[in-house]
PDB file with SEQRES, HELIX, SHEET and CRYST1 records, atoms N, CA, C and O in Angstrom:
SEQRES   1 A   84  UNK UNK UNK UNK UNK UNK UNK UNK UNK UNK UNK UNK UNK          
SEQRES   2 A   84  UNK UNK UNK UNK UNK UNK UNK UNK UNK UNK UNK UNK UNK          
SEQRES   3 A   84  UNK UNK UNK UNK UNK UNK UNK UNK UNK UNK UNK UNK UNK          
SEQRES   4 A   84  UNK UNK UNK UNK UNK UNK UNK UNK UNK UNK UNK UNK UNK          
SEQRES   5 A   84  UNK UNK UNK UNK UNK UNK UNK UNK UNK UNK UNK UNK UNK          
SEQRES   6 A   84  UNK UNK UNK UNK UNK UNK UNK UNK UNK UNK UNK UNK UNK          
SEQRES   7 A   84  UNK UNK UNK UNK UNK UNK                                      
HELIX    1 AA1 UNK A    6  UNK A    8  5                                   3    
HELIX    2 AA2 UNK A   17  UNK A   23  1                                   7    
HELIX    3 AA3 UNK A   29  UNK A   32  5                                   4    
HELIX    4 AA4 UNK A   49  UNK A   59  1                                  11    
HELIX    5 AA5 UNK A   60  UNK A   62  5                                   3    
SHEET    1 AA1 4 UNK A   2  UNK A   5  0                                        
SHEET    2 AA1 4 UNK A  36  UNK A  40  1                                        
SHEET    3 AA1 4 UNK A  65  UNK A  68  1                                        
SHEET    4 AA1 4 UNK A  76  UNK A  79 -1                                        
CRYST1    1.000    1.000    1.000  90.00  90.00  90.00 P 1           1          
ATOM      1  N   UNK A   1      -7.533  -8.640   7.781  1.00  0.00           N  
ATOM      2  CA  UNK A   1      -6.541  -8.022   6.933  1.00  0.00           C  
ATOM      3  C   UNK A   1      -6.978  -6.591   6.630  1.00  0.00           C  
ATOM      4  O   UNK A   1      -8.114  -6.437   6.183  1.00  0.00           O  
ATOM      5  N   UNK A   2      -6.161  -5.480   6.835  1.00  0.00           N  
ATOM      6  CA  UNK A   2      -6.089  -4.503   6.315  1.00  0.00           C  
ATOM      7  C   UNK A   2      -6.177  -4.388   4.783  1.00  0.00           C  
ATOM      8  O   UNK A   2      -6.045  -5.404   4.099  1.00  0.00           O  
ATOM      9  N   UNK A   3      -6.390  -3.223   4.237  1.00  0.00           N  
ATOM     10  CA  UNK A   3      -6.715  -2.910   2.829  1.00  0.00           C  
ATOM     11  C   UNK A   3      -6.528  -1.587   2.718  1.00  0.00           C  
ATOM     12  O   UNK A   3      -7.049  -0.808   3.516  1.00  0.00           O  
ATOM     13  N   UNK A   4      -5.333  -0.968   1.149  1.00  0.00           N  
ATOM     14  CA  UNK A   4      -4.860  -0.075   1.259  1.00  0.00           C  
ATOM     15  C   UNK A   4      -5.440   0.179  -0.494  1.00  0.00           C  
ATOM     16  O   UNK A   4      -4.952  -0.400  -1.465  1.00  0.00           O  
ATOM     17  N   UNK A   5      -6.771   1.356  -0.545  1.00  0.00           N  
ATOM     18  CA  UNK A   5      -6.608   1.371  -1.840  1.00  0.00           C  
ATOM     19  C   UNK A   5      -6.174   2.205  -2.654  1.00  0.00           C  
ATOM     20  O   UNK A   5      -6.742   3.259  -2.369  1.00  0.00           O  
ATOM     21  N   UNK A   6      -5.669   2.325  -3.294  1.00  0.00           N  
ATOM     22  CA  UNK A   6      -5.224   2.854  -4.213  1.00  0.00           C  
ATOM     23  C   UNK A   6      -5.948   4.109  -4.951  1.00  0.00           C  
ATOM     24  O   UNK A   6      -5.510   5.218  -5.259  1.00  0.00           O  
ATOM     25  N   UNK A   7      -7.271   3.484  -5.123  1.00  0.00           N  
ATOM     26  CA  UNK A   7      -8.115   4.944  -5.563  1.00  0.00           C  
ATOM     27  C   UNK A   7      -8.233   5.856  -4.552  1.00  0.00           C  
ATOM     28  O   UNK A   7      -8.792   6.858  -5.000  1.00  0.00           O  
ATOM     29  N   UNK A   8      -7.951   5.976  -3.340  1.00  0.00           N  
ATOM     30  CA  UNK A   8      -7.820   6.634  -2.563  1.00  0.00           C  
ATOM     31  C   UNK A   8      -6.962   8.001  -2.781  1.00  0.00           C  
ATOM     32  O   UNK A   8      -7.206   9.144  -2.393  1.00  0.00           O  
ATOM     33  N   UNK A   9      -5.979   7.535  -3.465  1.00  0.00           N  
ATOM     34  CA  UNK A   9      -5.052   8.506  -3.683  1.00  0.00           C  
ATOM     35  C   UNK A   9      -5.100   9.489  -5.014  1.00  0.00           C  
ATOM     36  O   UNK A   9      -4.424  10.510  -5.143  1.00  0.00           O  
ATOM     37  N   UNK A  10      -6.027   8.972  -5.958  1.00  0.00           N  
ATOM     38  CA  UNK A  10      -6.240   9.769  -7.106  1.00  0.00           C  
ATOM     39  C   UNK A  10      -6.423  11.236  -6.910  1.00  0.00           C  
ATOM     40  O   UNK A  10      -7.205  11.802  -6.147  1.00  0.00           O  
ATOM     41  N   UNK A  11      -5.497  11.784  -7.798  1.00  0.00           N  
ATOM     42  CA  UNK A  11      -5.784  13.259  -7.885  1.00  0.00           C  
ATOM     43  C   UNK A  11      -6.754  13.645  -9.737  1.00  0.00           C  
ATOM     44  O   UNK A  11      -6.357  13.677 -10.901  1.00  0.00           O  
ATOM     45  N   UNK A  12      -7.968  13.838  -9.132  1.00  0.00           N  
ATOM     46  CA  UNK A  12      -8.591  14.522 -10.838  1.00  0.00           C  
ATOM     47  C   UNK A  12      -8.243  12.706 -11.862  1.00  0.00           C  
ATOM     48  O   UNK A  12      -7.820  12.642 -13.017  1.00  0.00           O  
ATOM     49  N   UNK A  13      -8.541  11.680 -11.091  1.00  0.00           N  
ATOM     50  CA  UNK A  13      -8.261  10.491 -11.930  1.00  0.00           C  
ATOM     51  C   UNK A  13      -7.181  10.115 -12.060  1.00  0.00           C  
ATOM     52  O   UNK A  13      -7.004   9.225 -12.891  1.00  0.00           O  
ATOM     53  N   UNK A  14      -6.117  10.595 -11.358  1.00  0.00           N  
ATOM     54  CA  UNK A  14      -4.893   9.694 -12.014  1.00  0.00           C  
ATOM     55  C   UNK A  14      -4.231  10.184 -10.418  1.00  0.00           C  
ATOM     56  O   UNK A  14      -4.583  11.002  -9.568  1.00  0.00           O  
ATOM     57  N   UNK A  15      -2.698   8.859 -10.593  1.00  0.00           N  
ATOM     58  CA  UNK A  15      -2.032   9.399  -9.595  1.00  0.00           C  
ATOM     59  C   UNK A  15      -0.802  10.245  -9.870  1.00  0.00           C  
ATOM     60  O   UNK A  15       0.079   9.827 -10.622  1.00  0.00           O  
ATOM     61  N   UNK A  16      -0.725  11.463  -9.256  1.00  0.00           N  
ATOM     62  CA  UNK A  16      -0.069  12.743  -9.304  1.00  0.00           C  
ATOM     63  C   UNK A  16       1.189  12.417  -8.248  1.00  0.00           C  
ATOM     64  O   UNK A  16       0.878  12.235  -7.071  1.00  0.00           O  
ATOM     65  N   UNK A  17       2.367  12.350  -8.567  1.00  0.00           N  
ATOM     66  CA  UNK A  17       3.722  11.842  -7.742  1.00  0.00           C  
ATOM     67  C   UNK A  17       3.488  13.219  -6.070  1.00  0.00           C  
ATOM     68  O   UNK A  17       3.177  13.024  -4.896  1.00  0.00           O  
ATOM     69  N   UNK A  18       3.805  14.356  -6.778  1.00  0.00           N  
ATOM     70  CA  UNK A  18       3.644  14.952  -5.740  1.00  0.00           C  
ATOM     71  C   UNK A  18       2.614  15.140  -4.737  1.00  0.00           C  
ATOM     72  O   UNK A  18       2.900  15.611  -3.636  1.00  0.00           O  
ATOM     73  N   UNK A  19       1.169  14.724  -5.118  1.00  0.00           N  
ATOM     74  CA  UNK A  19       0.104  15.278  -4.138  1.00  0.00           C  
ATOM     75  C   UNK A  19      -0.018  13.579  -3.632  1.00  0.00           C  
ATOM     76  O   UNK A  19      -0.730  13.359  -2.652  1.00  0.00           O  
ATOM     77  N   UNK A  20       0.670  12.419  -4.302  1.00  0.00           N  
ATOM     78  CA  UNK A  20       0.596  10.967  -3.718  1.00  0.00           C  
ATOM     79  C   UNK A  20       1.793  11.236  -2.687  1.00  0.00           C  
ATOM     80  O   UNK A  20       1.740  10.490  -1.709  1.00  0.00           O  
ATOM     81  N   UNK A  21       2.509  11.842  -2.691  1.00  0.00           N  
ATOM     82  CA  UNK A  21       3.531  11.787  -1.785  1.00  0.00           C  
ATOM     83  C   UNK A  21       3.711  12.052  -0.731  1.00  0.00           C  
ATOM     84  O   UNK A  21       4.515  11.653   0.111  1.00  0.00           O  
ATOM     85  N   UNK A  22       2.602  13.075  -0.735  1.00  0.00           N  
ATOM     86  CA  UNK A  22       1.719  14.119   0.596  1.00  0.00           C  
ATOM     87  C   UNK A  22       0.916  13.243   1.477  1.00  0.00           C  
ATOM     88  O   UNK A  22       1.008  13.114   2.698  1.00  0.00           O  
ATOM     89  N   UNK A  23       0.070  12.633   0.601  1.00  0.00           N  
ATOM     90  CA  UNK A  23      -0.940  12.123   0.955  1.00  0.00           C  
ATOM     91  C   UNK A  23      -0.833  10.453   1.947  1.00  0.00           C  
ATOM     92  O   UNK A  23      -1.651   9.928   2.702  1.00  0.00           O  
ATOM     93  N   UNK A  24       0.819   9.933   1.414  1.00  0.00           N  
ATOM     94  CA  UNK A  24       1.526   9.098   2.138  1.00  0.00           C  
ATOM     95  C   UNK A  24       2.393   9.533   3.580  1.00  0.00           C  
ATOM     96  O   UNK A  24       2.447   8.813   4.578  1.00  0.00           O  
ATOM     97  N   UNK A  25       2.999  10.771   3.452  1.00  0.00           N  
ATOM     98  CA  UNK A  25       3.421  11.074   4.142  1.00  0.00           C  
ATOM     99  C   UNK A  25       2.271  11.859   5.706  1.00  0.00           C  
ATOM    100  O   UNK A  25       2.686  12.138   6.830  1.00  0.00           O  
ATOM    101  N   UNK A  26       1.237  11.969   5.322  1.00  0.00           N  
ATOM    102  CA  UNK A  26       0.346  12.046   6.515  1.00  0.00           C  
ATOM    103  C   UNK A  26      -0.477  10.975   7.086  1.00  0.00           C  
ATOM    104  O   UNK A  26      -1.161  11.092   8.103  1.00  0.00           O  
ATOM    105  N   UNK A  27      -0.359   9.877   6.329  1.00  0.00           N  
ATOM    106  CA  UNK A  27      -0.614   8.538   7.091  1.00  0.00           C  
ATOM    107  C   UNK A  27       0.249   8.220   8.545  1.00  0.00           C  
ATOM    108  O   UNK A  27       1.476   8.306   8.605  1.00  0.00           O  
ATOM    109  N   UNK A  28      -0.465   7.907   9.491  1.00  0.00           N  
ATOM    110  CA  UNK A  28       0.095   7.186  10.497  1.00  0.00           C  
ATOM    111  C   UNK A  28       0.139   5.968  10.420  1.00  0.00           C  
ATOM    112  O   UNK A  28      -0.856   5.352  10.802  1.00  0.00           O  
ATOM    113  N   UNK A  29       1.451   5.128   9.838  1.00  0.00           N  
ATOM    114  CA  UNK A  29       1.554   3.872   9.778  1.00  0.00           C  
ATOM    115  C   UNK A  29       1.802   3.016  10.659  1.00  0.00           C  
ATOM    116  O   UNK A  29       1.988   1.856  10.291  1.00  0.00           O  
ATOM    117  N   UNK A  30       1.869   3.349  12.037  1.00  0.00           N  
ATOM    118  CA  UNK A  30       1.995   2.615  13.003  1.00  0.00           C  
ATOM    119  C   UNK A  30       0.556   1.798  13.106  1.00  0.00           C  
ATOM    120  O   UNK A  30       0.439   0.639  13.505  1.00  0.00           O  
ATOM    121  N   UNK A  31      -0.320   2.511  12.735  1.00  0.00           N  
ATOM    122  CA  UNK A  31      -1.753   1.803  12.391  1.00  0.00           C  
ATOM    123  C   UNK A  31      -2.097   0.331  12.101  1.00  0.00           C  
ATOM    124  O   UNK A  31      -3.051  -0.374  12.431  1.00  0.00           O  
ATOM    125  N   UNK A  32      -0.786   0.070  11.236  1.00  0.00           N  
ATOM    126  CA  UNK A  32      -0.378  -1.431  10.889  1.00  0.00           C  
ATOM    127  C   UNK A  32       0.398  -2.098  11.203  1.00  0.00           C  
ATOM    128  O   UNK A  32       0.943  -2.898  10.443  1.00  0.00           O  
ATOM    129  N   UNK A  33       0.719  -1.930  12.646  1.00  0.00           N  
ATOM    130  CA  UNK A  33       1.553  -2.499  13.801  1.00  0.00           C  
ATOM    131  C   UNK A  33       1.158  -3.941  13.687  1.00  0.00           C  
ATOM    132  O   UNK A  33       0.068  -4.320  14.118  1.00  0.00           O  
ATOM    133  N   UNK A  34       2.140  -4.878  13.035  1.00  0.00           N  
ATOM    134  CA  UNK A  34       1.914  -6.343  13.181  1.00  0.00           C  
ATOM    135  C   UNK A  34       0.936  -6.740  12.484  1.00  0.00           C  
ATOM    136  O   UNK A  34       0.579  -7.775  13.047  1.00  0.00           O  
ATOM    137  N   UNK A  35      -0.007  -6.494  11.232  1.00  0.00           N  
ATOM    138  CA  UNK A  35      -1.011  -6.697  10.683  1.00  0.00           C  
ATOM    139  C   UNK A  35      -0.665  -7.103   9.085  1.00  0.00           C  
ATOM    140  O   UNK A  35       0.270  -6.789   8.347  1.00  0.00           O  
ATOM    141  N   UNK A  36      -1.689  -7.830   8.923  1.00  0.00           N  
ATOM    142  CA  UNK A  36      -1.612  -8.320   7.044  1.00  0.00           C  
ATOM    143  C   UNK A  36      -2.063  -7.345   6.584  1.00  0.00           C  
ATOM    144  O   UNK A  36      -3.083  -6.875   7.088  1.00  0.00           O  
ATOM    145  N   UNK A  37      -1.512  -6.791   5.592  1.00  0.00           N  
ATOM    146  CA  UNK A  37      -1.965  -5.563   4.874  1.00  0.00           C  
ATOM    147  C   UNK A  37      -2.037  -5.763   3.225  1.00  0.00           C  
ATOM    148  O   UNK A  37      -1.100  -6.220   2.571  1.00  0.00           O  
ATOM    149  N   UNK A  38      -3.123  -5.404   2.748  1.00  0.00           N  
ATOM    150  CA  UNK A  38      -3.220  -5.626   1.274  1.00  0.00           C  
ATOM    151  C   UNK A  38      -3.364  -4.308   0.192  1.00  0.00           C  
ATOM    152  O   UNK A  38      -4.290  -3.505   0.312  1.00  0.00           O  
ATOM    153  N   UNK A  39      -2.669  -4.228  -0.526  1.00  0.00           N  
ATOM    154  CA  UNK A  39      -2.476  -2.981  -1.205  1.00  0.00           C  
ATOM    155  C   UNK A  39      -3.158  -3.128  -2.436  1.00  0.00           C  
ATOM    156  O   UNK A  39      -2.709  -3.993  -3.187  1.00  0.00           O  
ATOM    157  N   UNK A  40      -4.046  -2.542  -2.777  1.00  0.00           N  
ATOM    158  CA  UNK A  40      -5.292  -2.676  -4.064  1.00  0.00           C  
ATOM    159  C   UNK A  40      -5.487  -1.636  -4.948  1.00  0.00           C  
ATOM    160  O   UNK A  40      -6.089  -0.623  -4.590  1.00  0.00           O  
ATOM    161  N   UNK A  41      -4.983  -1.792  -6.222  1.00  0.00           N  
ATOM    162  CA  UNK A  41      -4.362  -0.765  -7.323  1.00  0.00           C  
ATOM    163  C   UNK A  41      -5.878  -0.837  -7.701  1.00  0.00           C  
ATOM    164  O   UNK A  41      -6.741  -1.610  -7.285  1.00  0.00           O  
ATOM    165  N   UNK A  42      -5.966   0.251  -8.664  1.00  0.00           N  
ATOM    166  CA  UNK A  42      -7.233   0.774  -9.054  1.00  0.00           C  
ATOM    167  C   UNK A  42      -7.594  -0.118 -10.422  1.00  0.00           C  
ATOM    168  O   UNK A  42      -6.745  -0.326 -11.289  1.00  0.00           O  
ATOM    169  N   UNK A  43      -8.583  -0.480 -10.479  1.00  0.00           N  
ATOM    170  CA  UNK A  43      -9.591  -1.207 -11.445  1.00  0.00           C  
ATOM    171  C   UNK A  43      -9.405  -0.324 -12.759  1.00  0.00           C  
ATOM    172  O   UNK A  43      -9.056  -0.896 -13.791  1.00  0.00           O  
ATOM    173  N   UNK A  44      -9.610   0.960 -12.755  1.00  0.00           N  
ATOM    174  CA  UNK A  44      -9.908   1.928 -14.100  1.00  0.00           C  
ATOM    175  C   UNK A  44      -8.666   2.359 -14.628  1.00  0.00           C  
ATOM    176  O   UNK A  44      -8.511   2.568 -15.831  1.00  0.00           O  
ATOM    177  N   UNK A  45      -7.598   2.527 -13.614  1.00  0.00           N  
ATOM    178  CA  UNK A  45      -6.986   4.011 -13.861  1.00  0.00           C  
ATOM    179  C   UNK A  45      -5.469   2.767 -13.716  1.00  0.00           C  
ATOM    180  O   UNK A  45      -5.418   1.697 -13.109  1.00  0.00           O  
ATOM    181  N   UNK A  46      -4.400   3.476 -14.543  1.00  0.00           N  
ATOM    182  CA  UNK A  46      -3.148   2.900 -14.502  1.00  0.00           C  
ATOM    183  C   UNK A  46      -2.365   2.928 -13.283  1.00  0.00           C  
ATOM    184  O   UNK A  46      -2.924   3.073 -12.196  1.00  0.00           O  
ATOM    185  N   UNK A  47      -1.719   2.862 -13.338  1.00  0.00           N  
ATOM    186  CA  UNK A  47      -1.019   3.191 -11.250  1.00  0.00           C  
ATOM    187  C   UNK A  47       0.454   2.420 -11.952  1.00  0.00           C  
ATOM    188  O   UNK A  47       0.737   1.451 -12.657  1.00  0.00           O  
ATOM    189  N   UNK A  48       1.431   4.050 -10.932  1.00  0.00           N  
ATOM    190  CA  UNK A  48       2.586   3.809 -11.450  1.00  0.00           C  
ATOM    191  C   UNK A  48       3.397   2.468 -10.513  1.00  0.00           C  
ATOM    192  O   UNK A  48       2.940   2.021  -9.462  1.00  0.00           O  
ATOM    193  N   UNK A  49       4.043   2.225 -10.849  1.00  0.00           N  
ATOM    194  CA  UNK A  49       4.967   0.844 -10.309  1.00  0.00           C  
ATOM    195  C   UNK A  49       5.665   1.641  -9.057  1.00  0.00           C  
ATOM    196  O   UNK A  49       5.613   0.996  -8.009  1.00  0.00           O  
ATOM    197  N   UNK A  50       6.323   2.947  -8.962  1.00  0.00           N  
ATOM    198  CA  UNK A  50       6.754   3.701  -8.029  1.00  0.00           C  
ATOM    199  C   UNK A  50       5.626   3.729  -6.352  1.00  0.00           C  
ATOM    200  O   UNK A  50       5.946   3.606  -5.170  1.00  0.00           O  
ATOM    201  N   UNK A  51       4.403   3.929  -6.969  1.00  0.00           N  
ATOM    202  CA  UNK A  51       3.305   4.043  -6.140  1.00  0.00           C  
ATOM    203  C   UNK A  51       3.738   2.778  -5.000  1.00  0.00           C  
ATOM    204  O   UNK A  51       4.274   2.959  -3.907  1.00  0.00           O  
ATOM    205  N   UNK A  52       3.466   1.895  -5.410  1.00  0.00           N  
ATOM    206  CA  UNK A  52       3.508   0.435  -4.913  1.00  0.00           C  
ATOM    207  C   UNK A  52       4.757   0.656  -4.035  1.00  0.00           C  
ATOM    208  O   UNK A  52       4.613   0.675  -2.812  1.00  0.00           O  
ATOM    209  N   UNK A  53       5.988   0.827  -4.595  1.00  0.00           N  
ATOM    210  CA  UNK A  53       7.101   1.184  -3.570  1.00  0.00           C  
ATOM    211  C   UNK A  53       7.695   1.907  -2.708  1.00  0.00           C  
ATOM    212  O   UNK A  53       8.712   1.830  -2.018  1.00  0.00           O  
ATOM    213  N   UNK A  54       6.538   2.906  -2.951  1.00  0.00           N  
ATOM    214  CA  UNK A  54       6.819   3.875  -1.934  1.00  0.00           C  
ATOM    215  C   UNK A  54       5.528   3.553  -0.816  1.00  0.00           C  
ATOM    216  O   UNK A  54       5.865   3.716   0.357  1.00  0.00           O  
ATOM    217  N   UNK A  55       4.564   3.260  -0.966  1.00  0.00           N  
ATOM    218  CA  UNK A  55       3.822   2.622   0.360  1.00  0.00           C  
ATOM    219  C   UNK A  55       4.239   1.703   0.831  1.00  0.00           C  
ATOM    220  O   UNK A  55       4.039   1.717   2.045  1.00  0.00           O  
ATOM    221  N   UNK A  56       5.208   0.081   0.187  1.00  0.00           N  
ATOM    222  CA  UNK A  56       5.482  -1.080   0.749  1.00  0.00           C  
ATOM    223  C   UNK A  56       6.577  -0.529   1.655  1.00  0.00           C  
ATOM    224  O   UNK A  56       6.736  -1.217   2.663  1.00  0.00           O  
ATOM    225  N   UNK A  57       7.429   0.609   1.549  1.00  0.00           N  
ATOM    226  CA  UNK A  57       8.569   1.391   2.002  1.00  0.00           C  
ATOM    227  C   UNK A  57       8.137   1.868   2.946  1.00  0.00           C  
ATOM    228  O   UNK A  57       8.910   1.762   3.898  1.00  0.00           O  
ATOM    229  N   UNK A  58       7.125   2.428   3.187  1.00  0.00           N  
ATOM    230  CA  UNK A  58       6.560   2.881   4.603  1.00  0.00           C  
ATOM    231  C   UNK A  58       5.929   1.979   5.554  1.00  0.00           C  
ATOM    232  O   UNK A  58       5.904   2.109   6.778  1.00  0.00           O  
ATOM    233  N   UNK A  59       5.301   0.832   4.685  1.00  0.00           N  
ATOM    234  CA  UNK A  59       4.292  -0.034   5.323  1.00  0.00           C  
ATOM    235  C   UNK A  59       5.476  -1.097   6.151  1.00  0.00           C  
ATOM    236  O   UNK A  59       5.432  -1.437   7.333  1.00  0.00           O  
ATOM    237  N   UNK A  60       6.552  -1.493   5.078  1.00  0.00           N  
ATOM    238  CA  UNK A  60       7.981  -2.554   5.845  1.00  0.00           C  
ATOM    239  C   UNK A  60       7.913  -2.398   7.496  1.00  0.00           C  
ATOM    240  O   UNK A  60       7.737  -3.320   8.293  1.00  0.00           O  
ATOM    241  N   UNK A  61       8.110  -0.896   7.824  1.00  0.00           N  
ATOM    242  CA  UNK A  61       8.503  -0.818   9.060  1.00  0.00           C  
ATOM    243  C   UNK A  61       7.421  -0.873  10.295  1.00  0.00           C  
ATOM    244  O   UNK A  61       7.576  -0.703  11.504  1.00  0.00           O  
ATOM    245  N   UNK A  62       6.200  -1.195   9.462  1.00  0.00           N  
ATOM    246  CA  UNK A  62       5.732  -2.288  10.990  1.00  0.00           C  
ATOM    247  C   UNK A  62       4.398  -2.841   9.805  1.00  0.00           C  
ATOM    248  O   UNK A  62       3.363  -2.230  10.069  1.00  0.00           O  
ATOM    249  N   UNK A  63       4.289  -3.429   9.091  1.00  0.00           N  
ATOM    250  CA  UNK A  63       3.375  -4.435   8.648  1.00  0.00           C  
ATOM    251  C   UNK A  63       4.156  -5.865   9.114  1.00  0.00           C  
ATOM    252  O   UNK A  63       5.384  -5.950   9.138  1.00  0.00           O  
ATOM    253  N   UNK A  64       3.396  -6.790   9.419  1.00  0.00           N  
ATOM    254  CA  UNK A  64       3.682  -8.233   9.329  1.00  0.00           C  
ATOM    255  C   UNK A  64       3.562  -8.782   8.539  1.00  0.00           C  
ATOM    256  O   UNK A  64       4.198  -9.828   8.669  1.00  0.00           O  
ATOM    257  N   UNK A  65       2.756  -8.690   7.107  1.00  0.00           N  
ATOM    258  CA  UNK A  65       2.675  -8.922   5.854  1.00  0.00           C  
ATOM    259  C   UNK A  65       2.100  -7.402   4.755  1.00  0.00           C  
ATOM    260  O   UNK A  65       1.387  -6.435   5.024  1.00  0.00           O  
ATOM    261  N   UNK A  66       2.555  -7.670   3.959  1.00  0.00           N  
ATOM    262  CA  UNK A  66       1.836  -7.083   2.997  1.00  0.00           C  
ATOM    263  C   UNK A  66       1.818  -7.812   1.258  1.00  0.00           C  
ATOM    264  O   UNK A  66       2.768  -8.477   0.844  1.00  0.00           O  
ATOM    265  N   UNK A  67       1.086  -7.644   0.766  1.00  0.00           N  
ATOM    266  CA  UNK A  67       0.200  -8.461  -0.096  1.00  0.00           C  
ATOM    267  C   UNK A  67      -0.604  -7.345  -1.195  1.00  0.00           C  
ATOM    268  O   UNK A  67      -1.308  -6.363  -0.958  1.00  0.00           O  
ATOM    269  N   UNK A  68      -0.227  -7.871  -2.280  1.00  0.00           N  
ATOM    270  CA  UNK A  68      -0.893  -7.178  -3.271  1.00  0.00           C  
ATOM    271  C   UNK A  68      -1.767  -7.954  -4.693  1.00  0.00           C  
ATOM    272  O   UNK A  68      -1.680  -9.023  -5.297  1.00  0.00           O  
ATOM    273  N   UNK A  69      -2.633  -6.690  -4.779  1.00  0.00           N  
ATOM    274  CA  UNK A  69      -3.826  -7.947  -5.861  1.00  0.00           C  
ATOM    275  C   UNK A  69      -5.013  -7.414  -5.054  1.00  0.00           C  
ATOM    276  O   UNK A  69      -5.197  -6.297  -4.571  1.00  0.00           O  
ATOM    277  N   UNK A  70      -6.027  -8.901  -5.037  1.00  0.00           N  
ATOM    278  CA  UNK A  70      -7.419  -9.071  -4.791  1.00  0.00           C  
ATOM    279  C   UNK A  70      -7.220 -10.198  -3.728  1.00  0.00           C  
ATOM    280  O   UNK A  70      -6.579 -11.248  -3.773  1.00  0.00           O  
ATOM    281  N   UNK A  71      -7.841  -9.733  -2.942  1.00  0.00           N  
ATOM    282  CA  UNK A  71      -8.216 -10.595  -1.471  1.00  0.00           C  
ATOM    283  C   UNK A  71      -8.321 -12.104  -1.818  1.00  0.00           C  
ATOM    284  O   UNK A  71      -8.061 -12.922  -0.936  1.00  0.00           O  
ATOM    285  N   UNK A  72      -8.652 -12.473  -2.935  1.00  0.00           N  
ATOM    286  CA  UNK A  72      -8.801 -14.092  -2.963  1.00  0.00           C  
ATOM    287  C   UNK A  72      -8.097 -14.799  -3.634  1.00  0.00           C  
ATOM    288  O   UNK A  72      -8.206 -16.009  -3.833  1.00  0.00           O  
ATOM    289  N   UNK A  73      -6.615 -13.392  -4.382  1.00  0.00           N  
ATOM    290  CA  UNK A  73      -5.477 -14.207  -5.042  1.00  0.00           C  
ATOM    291  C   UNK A  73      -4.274 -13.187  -5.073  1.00  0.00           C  
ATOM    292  O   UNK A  73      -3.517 -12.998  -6.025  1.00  0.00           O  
ATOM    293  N   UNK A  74      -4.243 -12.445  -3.598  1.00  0.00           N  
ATOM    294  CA  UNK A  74      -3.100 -11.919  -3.385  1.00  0.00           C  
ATOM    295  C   UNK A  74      -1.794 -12.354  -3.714  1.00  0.00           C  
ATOM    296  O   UNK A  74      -1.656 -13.537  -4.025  1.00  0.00           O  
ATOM    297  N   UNK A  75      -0.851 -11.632  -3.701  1.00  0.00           N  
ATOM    298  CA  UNK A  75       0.682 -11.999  -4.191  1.00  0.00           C  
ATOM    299  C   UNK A  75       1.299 -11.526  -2.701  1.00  0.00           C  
ATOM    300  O   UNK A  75       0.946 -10.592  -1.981  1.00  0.00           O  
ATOM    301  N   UNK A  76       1.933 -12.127  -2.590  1.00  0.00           N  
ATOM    302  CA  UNK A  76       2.496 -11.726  -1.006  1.00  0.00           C  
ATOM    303  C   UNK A  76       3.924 -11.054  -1.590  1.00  0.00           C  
ATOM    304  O   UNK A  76       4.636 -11.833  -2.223  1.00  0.00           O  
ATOM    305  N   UNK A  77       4.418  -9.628  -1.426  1.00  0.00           N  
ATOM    306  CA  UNK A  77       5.406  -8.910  -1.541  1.00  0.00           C  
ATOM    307  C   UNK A  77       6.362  -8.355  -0.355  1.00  0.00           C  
ATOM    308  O   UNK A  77       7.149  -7.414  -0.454  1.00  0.00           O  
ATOM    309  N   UNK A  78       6.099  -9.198   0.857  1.00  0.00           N  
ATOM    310  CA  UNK A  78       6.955  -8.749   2.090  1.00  0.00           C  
ATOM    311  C   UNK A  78       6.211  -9.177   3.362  1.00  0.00           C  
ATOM    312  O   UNK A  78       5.189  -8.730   3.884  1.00  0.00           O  
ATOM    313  N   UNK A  79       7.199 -10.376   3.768  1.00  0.00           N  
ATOM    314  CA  UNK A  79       7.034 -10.996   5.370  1.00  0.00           C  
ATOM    315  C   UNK A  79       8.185 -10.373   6.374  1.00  0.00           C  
ATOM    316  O   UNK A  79       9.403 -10.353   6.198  1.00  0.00           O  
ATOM    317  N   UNK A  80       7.434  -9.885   7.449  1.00  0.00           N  
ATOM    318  CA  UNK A  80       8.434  -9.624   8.626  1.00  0.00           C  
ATOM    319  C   UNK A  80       9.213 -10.784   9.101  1.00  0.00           C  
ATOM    320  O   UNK A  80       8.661 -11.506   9.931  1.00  0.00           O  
ATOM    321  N   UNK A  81      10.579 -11.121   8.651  1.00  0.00           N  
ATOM    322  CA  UNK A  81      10.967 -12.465   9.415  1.00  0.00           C  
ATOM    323  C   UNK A  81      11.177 -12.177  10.440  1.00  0.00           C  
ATOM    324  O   UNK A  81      11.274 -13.241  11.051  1.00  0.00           O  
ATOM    325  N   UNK A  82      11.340 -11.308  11.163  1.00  0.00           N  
ATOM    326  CA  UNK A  82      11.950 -11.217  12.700  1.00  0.00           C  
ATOM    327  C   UNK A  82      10.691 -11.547  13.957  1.00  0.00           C  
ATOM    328  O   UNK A  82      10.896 -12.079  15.048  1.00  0.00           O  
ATOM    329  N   UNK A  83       9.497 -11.099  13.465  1.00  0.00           N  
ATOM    330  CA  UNK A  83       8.246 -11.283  13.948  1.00  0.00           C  
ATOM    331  C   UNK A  83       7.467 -11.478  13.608  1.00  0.00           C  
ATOM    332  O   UNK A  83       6.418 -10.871  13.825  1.00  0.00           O  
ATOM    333  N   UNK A  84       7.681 -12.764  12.663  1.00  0.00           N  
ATOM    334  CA  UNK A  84       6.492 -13.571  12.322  1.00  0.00           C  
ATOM    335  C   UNK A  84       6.190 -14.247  13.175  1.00  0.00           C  
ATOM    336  O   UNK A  84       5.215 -14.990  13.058  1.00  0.00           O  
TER     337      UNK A  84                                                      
END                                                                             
């Protein structure tokens, strides 16, 4: 399983809409061609609810799952039915 974290994206500790938006938009998501992918919000720092939907929005068009939380009690938020 892939793993997408979240602190990754902090600007100066927090997440900043515009420099997160950048920072999504230069991902190559084909990367997660057919793969379980888990999206992992930050431990310290708040993380907006937007965040989450704008990566599951990019990730839809080729993850085979994606999943959010902690690896040993993920929430599953989107199955590919066409190619599962």
């Amino acid at each position: 399983m892939e793993t997408i974290f979240l602190d990754n994206f902090l600007d100066n500790g927090i997440i900043r809409e515009e420099a997160f938006r950048q920072s999504v938009n230069d991902i190559d998501w084909s990367q997660y061609k057919d793969k379980k992918v888990l999206i992992k919000g930050c431990s310290e720092v708040p993380v907006p609810t937007w965040s989450y939907l704008i990566i599951t929005a990019h990730l839809a068009q080729f993850a085979k799952k994606i999943l959010y939380g902690e690896a040993c009690s993920a929430f599953e938020i989107y199955t590919d039915i066409n190619n599962n």
